[in-house]
N, C-alpha and C positions, 0 to 999 in steps of 0.2 A: 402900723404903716398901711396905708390901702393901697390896692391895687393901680389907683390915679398916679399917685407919686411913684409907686415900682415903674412904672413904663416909664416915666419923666427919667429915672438913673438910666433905665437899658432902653436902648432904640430898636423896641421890638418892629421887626416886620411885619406884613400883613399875615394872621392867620393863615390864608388860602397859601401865601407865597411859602412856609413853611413846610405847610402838607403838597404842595409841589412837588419843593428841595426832598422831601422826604422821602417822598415816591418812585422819585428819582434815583438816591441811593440807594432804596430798595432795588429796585431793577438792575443797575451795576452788582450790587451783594448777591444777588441770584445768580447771575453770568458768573461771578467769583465761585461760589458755590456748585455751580454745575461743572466748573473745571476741574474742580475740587472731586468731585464724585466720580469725571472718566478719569484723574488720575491715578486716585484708589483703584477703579475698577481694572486702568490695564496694568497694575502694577499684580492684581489677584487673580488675573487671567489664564486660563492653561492653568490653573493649579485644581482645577477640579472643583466639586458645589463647594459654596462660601459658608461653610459650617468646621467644625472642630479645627483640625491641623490648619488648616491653610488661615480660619480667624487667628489662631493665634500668633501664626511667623507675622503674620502682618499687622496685628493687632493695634501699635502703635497707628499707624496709618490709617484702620478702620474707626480709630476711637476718634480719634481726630477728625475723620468724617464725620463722623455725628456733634460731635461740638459744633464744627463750623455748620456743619445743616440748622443746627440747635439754635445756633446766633443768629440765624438767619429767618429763621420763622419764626422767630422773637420778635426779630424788626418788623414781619410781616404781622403778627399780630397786634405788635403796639399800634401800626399805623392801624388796623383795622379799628383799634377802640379811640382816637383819636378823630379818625375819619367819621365814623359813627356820633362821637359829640358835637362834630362840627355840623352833621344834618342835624342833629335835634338841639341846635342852637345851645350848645355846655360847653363849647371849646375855648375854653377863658384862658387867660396869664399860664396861672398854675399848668394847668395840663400842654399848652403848648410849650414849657419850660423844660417839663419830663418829657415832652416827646426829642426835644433839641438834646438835653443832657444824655438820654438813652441812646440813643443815636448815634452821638458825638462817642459815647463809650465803648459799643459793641462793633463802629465801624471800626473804629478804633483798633480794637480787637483784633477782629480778621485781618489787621493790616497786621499789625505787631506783634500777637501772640495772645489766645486765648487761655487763662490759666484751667486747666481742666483737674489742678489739684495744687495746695498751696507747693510742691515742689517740681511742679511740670508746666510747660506752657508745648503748645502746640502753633508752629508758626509755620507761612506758609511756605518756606524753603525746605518744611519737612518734608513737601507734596511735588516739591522741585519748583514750584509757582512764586518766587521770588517776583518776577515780571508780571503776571499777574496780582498782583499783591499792590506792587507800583503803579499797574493803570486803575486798578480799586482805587486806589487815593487819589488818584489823579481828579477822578470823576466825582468824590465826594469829600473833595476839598472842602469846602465851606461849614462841614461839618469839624473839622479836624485843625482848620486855621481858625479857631475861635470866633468864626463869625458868625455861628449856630450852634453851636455848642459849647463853647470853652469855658471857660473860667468864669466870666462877667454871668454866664447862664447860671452857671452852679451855682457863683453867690448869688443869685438874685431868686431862684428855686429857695437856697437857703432862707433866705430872708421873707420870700412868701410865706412858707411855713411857719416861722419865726411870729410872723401876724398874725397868725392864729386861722389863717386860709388853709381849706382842704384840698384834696384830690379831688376831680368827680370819681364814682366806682359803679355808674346806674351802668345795668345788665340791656337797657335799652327797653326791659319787659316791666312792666310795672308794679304787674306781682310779686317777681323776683328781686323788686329793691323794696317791697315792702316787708319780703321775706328779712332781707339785710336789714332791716331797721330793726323789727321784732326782735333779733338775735341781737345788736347789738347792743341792744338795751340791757338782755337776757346779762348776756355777757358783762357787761360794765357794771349791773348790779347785784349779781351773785355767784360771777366765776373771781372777774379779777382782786377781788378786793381779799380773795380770802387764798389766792391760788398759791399765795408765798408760805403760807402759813401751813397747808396742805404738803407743800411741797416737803418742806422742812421737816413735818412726822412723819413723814414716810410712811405717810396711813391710806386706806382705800378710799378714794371719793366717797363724800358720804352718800347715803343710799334715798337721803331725804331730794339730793340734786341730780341723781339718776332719776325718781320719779319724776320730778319738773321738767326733764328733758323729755320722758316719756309723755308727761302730758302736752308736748309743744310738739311731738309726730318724727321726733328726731331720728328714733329707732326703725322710722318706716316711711322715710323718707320717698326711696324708690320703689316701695312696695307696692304694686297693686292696689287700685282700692279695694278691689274685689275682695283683700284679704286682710283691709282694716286698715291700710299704707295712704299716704298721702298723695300715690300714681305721680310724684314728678319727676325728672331727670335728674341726671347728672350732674347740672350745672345747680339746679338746686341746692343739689347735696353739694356741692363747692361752696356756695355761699354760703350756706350754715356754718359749715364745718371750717373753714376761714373765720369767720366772726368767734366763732367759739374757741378756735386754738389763739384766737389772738389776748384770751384771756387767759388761755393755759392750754397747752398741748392735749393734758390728760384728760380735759371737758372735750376739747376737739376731738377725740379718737376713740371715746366710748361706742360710737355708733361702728367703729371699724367692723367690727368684728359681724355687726348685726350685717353690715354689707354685705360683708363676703358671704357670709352662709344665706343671708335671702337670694344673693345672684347663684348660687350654687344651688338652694332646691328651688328657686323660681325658672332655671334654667334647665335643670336634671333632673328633680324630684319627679317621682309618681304623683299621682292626682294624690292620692292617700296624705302622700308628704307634706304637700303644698300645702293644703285643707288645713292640717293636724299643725304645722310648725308656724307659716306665714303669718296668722293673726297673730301666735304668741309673741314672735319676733318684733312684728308690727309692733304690737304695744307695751313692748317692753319689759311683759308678764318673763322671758325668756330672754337670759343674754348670752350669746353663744359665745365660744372660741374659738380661734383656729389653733388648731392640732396639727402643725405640719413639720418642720424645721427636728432636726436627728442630730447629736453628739457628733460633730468630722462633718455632716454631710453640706451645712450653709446652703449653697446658693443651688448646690446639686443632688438636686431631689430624684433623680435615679437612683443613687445609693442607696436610698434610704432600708429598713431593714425590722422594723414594725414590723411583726406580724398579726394577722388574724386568721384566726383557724376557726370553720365551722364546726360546731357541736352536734352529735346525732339529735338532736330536738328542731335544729336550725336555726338557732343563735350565733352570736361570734362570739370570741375570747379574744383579745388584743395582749399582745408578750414584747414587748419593747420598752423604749428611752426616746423622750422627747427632752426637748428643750429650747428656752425662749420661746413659753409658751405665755403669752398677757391675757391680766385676767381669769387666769383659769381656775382659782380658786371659788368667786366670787359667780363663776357661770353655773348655766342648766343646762348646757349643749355644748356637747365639743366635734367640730366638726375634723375628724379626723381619718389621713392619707394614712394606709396601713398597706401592707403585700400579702394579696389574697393568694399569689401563685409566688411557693420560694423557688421555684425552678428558675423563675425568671430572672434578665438582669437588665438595668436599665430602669424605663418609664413603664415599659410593658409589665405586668400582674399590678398593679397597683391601684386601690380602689378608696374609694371615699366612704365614709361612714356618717353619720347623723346620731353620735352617742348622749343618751342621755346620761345625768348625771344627775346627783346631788347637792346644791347650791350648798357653800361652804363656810365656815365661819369663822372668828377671832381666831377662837379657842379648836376647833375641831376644822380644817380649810379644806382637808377631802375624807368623807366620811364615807364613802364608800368601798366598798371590798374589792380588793386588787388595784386601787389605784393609789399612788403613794408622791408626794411633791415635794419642792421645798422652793423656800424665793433664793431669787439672784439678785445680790444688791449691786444698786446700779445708780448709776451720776444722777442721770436726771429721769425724764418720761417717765415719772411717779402717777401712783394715783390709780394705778391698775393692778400693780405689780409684777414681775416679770417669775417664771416659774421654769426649773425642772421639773419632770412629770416623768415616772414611772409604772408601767402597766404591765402586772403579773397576773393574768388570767381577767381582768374585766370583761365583764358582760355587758353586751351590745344586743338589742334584740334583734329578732329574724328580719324585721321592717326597717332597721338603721340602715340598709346598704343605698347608696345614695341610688335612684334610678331604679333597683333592685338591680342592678346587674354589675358585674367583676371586670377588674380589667381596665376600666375605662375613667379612673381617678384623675390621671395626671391632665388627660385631655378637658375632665369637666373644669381641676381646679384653673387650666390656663383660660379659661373662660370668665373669670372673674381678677386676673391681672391686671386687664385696664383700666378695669372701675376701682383697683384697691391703689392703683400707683397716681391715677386721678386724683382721688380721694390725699393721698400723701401730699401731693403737690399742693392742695387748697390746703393743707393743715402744713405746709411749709412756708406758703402766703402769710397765712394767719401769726405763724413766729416771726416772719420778717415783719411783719406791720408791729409786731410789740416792740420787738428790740429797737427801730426806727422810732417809735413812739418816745420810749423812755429816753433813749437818745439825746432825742432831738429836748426834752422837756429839761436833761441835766444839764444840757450846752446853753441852756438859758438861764437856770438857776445860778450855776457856778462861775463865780465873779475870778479872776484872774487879769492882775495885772488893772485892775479900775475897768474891767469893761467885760461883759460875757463870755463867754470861751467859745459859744457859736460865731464872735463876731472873728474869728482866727482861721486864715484861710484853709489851714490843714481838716481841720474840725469841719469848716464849711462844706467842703468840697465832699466829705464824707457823707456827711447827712444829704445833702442832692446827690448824691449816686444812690444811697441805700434810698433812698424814697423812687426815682427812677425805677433801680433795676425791682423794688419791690411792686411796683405797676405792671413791670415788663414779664413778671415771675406768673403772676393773677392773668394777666389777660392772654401767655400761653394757656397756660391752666386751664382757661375759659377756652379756649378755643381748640382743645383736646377733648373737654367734657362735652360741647355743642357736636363734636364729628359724633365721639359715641351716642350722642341722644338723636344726632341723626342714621343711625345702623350701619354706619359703618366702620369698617375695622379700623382701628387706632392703637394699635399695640407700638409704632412706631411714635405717634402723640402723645399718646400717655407717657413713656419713654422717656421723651424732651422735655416734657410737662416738671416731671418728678426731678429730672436731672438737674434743669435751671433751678427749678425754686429749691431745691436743697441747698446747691450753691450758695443759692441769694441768703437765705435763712441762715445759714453760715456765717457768711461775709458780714449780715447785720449784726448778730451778734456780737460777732469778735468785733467790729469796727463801736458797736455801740458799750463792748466793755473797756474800750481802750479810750475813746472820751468820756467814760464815767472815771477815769484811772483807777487809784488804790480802791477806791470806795468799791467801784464794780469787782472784786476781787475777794471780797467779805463775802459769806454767805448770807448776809442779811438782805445783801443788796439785790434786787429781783433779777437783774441781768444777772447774776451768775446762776441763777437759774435757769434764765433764756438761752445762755451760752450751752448750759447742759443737755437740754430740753433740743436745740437745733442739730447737736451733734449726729445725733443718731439718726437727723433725716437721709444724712447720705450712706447707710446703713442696710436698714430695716427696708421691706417692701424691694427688694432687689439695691444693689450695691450701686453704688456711680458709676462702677466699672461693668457690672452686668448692664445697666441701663445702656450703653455708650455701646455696648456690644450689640445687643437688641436693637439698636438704632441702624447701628453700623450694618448689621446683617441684613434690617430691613431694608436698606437706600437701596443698598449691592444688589437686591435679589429683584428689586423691584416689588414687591409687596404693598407699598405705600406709595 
């Protein structure tokens, strides 16, 4: 079906009249929103700074602040990438379809209830704004009376896609969609074909497509050229790392690790550090881990209870239990939060390390003295594997200590949350664009009833929102990773970033294992891989509920 004959079914509007209406509702969603934010704020007022006891009496409330703000600079960033195709002449059917269906969904939302977990909704009589809520709808009726949004939109988004029409996803730079093109080539010829098959042995990515990664600068993406790295941004590393999880999570998140420990000695290291660690990271000679997370301690890394004790030579010795450590068998570095000072309690004595190690094997996975592992099996995010780690006297040399200086761990590792929750978010894009994918390909395959199962409005309706909010997930995402490559602080971005697209990654999943039915339920079938593989986005890299919090804290304080 071409795009001639779609407009002839739906009586699209003018393009321009669209991003209007749309702008429109944005500006009403923001007044909504900022009602939303004084009434959190004088509901937590007179209870003293917005941290510990008073987040949590009110927690519901603050979390819920961060959703609706979440929904809300969604809206604001989708218009931004729609606004942006209509200057550079790309704002066709398709995209104008997801910007009405998205729209039509999220305003939606904030009127009715955002679900912020499959057994909570957050509505806005929770904020006492009931009345508020009513003049939001009032003002972005058109969205909401199917005359920009509804149904006829959804099927007819469904049925674009159905033609075999795409999204646009140009970054606006032209480099960075040539970037996207190289990867997804990458990606569609030697991740996905094999990613089911990987998944299924529960084996380590082979080491033959960790080199081809290396040779295409994946591991040094952000690094410095100075230091061998390909010096680009953030959003860079979104687009890679998107194309690659859209072929499998585990291709997409090898480079995690190198992230974190380049933004940690690129940010902290000594000149010594940077010189000696950076090119190896860069080129992939060196794959680090992060060494952080403690048996009890999750999301609260003050606990934590690692020790390291100087040696009279001036070495460390590391005496603890880690766990949900990826990767760690398979690295040469572990970058590891230990307690220099046990008098302390909290974030205070706690320091970073730069351990080196010995790269580990089938047969022999930590060959070193004092350090002792074992895996954790687990659903999905194969291909790394996940590890307890146990450290009975390891040696760290005199030069590990990150900066050279004690004390000051917790502070370097918050330094690199934005760029790891960033990083999360693109590689939760990346899963929602699979599950969306195969979706969308088995609702055309599978005949029911003399006629496709996409052509059924339950199924239709599905596939146009998951392709929408998958838009909607990407272009926060983008628009979290462009504040960080512009210098500033985005711990509140990254935050919304990682929260939406986890969601989204979710939602596609489950929605695209429920029109595969029985079939997606087999483990042969890749969506019950995709299912597996999405779960843990709302997990790992800080929680839903931490994310929601950090958001929360940040609106209150004004921070962001």
């Amino acid at each position: 079906m071409t795009t001639a004959s779609l407009s002839r079914d739906l009586d699209l509007p003018d393009p321009s009249v669209v991003l209007e209406r749309s702008a429109e509702a944005l500006a009403a969603a923001e007044v909504y929103s900022g009602r939303v934010r004084a009434a959190v704020r004088e509901k937590v007022a007179g209870q003293g700074p917005v941290k510990g006891a008073v987040l949590t009496k009110y927690q519901r409330a603050v979390h819920g602040l961060a959703w609706v703000e979440t929904t809300v600079r969604t809206l604001a960033a989708t218009l931004r990438w729609a606004s942006g195709l209509a200057e550079r002449q790309q704002f066709g059917m398709g995209e104008e379809l997801v910007l009405r269906v998205g729209f039509a969904e999220y305003l939606g939302q904030l009127i009715g209830g955002i679900p912020i977990s499959q057994s909570e909704l957050i509505r806005p009589r929770d904020f006492g704004l009931a009345d508020a809520a009513d003049e939001l709808a009032a003002k972005v009726a058109p969205f909401l009376d199917d005359e920009d949004g509804g149904i006829e939109a959804r099927a007819a988004l469904t049925r674009y896609l159905a033609s075999g029409h795409t999204i646009a996803d140009s970054t606006g730079d032209e480099l960075l969609d040539m970037v996207r093109e190289q990867f997804r080539r990458f990606s569609d010829d030697k991740i996905a074909p094999n990613a089911h098959r990987w998944h299924l042995a529960d084996r380590l990515i082979p080491d033959e497509l960790i080199g081809e990664l290396a040779k295409l600068g994946v591991f040094g993406i952000t690094i410095d050229e100075a230091y061998g790295g390909l010096g680009l941004g953030k959003l860079a590393m979104c687009v890679v790392t998107e194309e690659l999880s859209r072929g499998w999570i585990g291709a997409g998140s090898l480079s995690t690790r190198s992230e974190i420990a380049g933004d940690l000695i690129g940010g902290a290291g000594t000149k010594a550090q940077r010189d000696y660690w950076l090119p190896k990271i860069a080129s992939g000679e060196v794959l680090p881990t992060a060494v952080f997370t403690e048996p009890g301690s999750g999301s609260d890394l003050g606990s934590l209870r690692t020790a390291a004790r100087r040696t009279p030579v001036g070495s460390w010795r590391l005496f603890g239990a880690k766990t949900w450590i990826t990767h760690a068998a398979r690295s040469d570095l572990m970058t590891v939060l230990a307690r220099t000072d046990s008098s302390t309690e909290g974030y205070t004595g706690l320091s970073m390390f730069l351990a080196k190690k010995t790269r580990g094997t089938e047969d022999d996975p930590f060959p070193d003295a004092g350090l002792t592992g074992s895996d954790i099996e687990v659903l999905g995010y194969r291909g790394m594997r996940e590890y307890d780690l146990m450290f009975d006297g390891f040696e760290v040399a005199a030069d590990g200590l990150l900066g050279g200086v004690t004390g000051e761990g917790f502070k370097q590792l918050m330094q690199t949350f934005e760029s790891a929750r960033i990083q999360t978010a693109a590689r939760a894009t990346g899963v929602a664009r699979s599950a969306l994918d195969r979706g969308l390909a088995y609702a055309l395959e599978r005949q029911q009833f003399s006629r496709p199962i996409a052509d059924f409005p339950r199924v239709s309706d599905k596939l146009a929102v998951m392709a929408a909010e998958t838009v909607m997930a990407r272009e926060l995402t983008y628009y979290a990773a462009r504040e960080k490559d512009n210098g500033k602080r985005s711990d509140v971005e990254a935050g919304m970033a990682k929260l939406l697209a986890a969601r989204v990654a979710w939602s596609n999943a489950d929605c695209s294992l429920q029109i595969h039915g029985g079939l997606g339920y087999a483990l042969e079938s890749e969506i019950s891989r995709i299912l597996c593989d999405a779960r843990i986005l709302n997990i790992f890299e800080g929680a839903a509920e931490i994310q929601a919090q950090v958001i929360g804290r940040g609106l209150l304080s004004g921070a962001n």
